[in-house]
Each structure stands twice: as C-alpha cells, then as structure tokens.
C-alpha positions in Angstrom: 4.4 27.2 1.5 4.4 26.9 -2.4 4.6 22.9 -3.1 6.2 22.2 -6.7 4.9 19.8 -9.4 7.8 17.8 -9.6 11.1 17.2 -7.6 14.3 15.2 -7.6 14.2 11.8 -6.5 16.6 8.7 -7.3 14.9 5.6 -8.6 16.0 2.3 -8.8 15.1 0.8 -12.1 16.3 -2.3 -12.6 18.5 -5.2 -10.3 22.2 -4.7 -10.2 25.0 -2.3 -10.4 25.3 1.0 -9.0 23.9 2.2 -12.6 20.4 0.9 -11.7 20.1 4.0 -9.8 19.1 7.0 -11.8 18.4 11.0 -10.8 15.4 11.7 -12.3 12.5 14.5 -12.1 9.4 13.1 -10.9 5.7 14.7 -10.0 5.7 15.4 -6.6 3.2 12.7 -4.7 -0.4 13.6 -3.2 -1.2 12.3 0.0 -4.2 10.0 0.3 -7.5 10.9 2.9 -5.0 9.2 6.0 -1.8 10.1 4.7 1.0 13.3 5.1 3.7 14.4 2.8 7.3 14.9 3.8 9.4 17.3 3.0 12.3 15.3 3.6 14.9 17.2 5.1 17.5 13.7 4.6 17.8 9.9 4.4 19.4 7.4 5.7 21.6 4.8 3.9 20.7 0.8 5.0 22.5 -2.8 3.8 19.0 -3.5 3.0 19.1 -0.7 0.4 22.0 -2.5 -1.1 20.5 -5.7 -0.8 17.1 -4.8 -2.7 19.2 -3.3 -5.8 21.5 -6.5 -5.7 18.3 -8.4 -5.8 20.2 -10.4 -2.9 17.4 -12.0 -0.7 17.3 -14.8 -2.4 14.4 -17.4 -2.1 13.9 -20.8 0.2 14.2 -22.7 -2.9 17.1 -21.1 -4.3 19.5 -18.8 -2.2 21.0 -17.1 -5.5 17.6 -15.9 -7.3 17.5 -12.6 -7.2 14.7 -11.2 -5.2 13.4 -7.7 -3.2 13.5 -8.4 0.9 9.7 -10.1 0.5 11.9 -12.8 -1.7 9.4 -12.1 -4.4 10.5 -9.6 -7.5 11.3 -6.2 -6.7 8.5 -3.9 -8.0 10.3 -1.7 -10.1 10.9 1.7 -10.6 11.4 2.5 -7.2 12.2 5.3 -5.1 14.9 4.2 -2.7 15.2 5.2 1.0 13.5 4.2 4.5 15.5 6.5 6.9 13.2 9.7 7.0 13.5 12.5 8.5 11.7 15.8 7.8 8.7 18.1 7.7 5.1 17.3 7.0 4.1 20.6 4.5 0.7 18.6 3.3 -2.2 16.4 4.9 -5.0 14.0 3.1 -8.7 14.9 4.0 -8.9 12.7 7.2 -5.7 14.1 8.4 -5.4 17.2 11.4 -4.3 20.3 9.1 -2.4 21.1 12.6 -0.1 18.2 11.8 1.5 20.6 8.6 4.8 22.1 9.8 5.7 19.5 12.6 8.7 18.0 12.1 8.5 14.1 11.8 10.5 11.1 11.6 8.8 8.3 9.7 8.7 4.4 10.8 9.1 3.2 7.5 7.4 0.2 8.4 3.5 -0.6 6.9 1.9 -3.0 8.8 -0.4 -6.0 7.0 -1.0 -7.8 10.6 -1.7 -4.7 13.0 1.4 -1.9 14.3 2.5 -4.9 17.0 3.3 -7.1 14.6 6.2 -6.9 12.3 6.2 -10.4 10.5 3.8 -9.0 7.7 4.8 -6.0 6.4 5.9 -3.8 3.3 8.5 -0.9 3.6 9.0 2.4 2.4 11.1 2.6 -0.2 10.7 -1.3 -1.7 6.6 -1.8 -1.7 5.8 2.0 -2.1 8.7 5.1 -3.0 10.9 6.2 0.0 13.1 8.8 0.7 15.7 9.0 -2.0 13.5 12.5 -3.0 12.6 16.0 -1.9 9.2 15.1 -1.0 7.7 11.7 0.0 4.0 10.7 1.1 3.5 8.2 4.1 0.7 7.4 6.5 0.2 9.8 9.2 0.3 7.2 12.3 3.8 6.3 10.6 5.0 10.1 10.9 6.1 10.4 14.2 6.6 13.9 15.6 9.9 14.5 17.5 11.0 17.5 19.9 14.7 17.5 19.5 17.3 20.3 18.3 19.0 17.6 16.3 19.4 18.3 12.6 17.4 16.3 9.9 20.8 14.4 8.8 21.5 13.5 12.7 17.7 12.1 12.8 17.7 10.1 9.5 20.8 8.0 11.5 18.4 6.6 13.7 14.8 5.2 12.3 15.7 1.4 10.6 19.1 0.8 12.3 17.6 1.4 16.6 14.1 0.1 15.2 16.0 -3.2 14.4 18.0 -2.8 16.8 15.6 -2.5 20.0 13.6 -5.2 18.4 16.6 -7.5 18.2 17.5 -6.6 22.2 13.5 -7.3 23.0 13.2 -11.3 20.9 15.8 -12.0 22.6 15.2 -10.8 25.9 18.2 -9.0 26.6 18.3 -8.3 30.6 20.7 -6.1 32.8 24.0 -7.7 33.7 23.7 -10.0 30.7 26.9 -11.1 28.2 26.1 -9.9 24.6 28.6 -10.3 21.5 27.5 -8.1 18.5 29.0 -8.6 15.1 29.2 -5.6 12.7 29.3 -2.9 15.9 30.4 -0.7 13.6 28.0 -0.3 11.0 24.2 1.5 11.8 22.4 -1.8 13.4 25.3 -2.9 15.4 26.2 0.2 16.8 22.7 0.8 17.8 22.8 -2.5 19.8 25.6 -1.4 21.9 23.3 1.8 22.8 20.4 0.1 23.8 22.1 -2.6 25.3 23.8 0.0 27.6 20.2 1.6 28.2 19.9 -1.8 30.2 23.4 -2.4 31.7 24.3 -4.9 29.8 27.9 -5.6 29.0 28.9 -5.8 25.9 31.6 -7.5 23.6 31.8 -5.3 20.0 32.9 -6.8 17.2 34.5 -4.4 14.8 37.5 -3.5 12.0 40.2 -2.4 13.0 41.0 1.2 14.1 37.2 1.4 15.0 37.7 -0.2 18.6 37.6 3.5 20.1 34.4 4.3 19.1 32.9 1.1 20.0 34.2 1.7 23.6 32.8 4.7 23.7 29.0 3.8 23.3 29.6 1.3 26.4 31.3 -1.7 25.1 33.3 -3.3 27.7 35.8 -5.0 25.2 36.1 -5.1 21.6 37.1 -7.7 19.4 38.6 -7.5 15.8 36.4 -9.3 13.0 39.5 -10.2 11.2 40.7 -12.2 14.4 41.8 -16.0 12.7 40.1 -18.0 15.8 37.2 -15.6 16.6 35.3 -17.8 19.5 39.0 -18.1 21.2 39.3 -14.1 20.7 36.3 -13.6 22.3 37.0 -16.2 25.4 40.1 -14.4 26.1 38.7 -11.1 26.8 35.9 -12.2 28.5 38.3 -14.8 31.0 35.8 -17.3 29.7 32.9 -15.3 31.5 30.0 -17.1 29.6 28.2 -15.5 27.0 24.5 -15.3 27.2 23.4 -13.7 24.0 24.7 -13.4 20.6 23.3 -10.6 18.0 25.0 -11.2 14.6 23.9 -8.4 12.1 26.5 -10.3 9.6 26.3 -13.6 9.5 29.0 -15.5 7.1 31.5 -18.0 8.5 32.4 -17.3 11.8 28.3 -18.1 12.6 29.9 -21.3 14.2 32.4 -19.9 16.3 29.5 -17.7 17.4 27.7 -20.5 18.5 30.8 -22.0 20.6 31.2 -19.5 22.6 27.4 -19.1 23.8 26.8 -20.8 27.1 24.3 -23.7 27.9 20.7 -22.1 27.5 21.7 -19.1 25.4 20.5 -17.4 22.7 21.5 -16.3 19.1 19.4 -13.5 17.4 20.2 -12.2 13.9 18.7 -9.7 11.6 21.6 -9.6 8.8 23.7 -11.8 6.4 25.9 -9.7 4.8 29.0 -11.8 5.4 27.3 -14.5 4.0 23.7 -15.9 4.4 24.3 -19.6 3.9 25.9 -21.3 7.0 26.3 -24.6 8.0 24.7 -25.7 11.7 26.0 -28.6 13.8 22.3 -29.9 15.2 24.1 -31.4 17.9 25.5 -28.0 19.3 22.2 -26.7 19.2 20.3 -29.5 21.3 23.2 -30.3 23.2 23.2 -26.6 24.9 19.9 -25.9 24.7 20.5 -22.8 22.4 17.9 -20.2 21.2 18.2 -19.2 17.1 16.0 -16.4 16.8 15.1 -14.5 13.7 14.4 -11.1 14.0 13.6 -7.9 11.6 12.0 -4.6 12.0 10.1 -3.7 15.0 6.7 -3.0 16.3 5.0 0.8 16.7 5.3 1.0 20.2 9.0 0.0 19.6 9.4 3.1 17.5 7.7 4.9 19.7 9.9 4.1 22.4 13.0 5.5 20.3 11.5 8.5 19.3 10.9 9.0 23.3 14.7 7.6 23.8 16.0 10.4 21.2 14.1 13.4 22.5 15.4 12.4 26.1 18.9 12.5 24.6 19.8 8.5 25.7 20.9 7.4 22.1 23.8 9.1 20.2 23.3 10.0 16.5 26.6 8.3 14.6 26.8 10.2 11.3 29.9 9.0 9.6 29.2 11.1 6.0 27.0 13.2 4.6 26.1 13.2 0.5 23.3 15.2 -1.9 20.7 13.3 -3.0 22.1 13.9 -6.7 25.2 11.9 -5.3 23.3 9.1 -4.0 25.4 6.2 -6.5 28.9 7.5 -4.6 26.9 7.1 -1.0 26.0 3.5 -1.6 29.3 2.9 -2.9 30.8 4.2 0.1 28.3 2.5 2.5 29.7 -0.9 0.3 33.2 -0.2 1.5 32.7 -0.5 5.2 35.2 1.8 6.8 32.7 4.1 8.3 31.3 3.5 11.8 27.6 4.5 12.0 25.5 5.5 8.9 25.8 7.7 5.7 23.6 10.0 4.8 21.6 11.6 2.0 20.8 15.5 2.3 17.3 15.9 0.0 16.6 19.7 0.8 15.3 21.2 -2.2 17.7 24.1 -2.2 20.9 22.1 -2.1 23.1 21.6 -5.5 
C-alpha cells in the first residue's frame, strides 16, 4: 500500500479544557530500526486521557499542581490515545518485513526497568504520540499480533482497561472463591475486573450507577451495589449477609474509601489503580493495624500480562464492552461523553483514513 505524507491526528497542546485538543494535519511518523507503524484502525478512550489534559496527577508535595501521570510537566504537543488497535503497513530495518499486514494490538506500555516491570515506564500517547491519528509508530515487541474476527473498535476496548485490570487481580492475589468489591464496575477498568475475576471464580460485589446493575450481572457479578447508596459499607453487608469481604479494588477512590475499608475482613486487602472520585482521603491508622489490612498500589501491567489477554481475547473468555463509537475528527465530544459517566464499558475513536 501507498503510505501518505501526512494524516489526521488530534493533539493536545496545552493543560485544560476540552479546547486543548486540536484536529490537525501532521507528517505521518517513520518507524525507527526496532520499531512498526500502525495503521490504526481505532482508539480507545481512558480517565487517564482526561487526567493528562486536566493536568490532574498532581505531585507529593502538592496534590493540586498540575502534572502529566509521571507527576512531572506534560511534554507538550501531544498525540493523545493508548488503546490501539490496527494494522502494521511499515517496519524499521531490524524489523521481520513479514510482520507488515498483521493485524496488532499495541501494549502501550514502554518499559525503562525490563517488560516485567511496570513501576518505570512511559506510555504511548503522554511520553511519545498515541493513537488519536491514522497512523502511529511503536516498538515492534509492543505490537502484539491477535487472531480474532473482532473489529478494530471491539479490540481498542480492551488494551489499558484488562491490562490494569489483570494486573490489579494479580498484586493483589485475587484467588477462586474469594469476596471482591469493585468500585466504578461500570466504566472500562472496573468492568474488566469483573471479567477476570470470573476467569477465576471469584464472586463479585459491583459497584455501579443506577440502571447499570444488569449489565454488571451479566459479566458474573453475584450482587450489585449502587454508588449513590448514603451508607455504602452497610449496603454492601446487606447483600453479602455479612459474608466477609476479602479484597477491595477501588478504580475511584473519593470518600467512601473508608467505608471501603470497614467492610474488609481481618487480613484483607485493598488495591487501587484510580482516584477519580477524589484522590485525597483520609486513613484511620488504627483500622489498618488493627485488621491487618493490605493497601496496595497498582498501575499498568507487565508483558507477559498483556500477553496473557491477547491469549484470553483470541480464546473468546473476555467480552468487548463498546458503549459508543466517535471519528477521530470528533474526538473533543468523545472525551466529553466519557466525562459524563452514563456509559458502561469504553468509548471509542474510529481513525480509518477513509472515514469523514
């Protein structure tokens, strides 16, 4: 095929609004000697999209500075977009010229400490341009080929949300016949939690708005619970008959981080990857020695992790959970619908060149 000079990308070009997003024409990029280019067929939508243009990170020193994810400056401008899906149509010098035409999807994840270790890393579309664009270069050993019928904008669901996801399940050692709450089941991490965590019969309490219990259910939660409930740790006891909980995974942090606490039995542990409810809470020290409890951190995932999803897709164990589809040239109206939260999965961005 005939690659163009230049192509259609969105850029983010300064912290703030949704008018620090601009459609531009841009050259298209040339891969490097280890590197493949993308046609990218669509993107995924991610809070941590949001979260870089809002400069919302934040640093140690001072929660309200506004900082990329790396709580440093975002380098800007920047081609938005981590969730890649689509076709490798060019390889760098040190790259198999068999690898053009397979279609990919891309961990967006570079590693600084080796692919097993995700403490240390930049991202695709914050350190280097993503996949708000019609073509997009990444390292070849981050451009996984997949055997699936699925469409691009089914695939480009998956890559950040069930990367973060599986990794959240794995820190905290999530093990058949275990408890779990999830906050935010609704949106692209959380929902992603209740598949995995079904992968390992595990039973599941989803927290979600309401009207979106149904769908919840249906990817194997065995209750749901409404995230407007006034006593949320009570809410939770009740439909569990005060069955203890064994492990929370909060994707939303905010102010029921307390109640989630409560309800966690002696020993257990709390994982969270998110704060988008609010990422300054206030911790009792005495509930956390007195029971024992785990707070684990978690972000990302490792290579083999990735791996393992690209494996879990093309065996057809994990559901794709498209709520909308946008153009690429309408990318300001999908992050404003993504910021309005009544979807249940992920939004996407269709970048096919031929698309108006």
């Amino acid at each position: 095929m005939t690659i163009p000079e230049t192509m259609l990308a969105v850029r983010q070009i300064g912290v703030g609004d949704l008018d620090q997003l601009e459609l531009v024409q841009v050259p298209v990029p040339r891969p490097g000697p280890k590197e493949v280019l993308v046609q990218v067929g669509a993107c995924g939508l991610n809070n941590s999209d949001i979260m870089r243009r809002i400069g919302g990170y934040g640093s140690e020193d001072d929660p309200a500075s506004a900082t990329g994810w790396k709580r440093q400056p975002p380098g800007l401008p920047r081609i938005q977009g981590s969730d890649i899906a689509g076709t490798i149509v060019a390889v760098g010098s040190d790259v198999d010229i068999a690898r053009r035409g397979h279609r990919v999807l891309v961990n967006p994840t570079l590693y600084n400490l080796g692919p097993e270790d995700p403490t240390d890393v930049d991202y695709l579309g914050s350190e280097r341009d993503g996949g708000y664009a019609e073509y997009c270069v990444v390292p070849s050993a981050n451009a996984h080929r997949i055997e699936t019928d699925l469409a691009f904008e089914d695939l480009a669901t998956f890559p950040i949300a069930y990367l973060t996801a599986l990794h959240m399940l794995n820190r905290a050692r999530v093990a058949c016949g275990e408890t779990v709450v999830v906050t935010g089941a609704s949106g692209g991490v959380g929902s992603a939690v209740l598949q995995w965590a079904a992968l390992r019969d595990a039973r599941t309490v989803a927290i979600v708005g309401d009207g979106k219990e149904n769908s919840a259910l249906s990817l194997g939660a065995e209750h749901t619970v409404s995230r407007t409930a006034a006593a949320m740790n009570k809410a939770i006891r009740d439909v569990l008959r005060d069955r203890p909980v064994d492990v929370v995974v909060d994707v939303a942090g905010g102010p029921n981080f307390v109640q989630l606490l409560s309800v966690l039995r002696p020993g257990g542990r709390y994982v969270t990857c998110g704060a988008i409810a609010g990422p300054v809470v206030t911790l009792d020290l005495r509930t956390l020695y007195l029971k024992h409890l785990e707070l684990i951190g978690s972000s990302y995932g490792t290579t083999s992790e990735f791996a393992e999803l690209v494996a879990a897709i093309e065996a057809k164990q994990l559901k794709p959970l498209r709520a909308a589809t946008f153009p690429l040239s309408r990318a300001k109206e999908a992050q404003a619908a993504f910021l309005q939260k009544r979807h249940f999965g992920n939004i996407i961005l269709e970048c096919r060149r031929s698309q108006s």
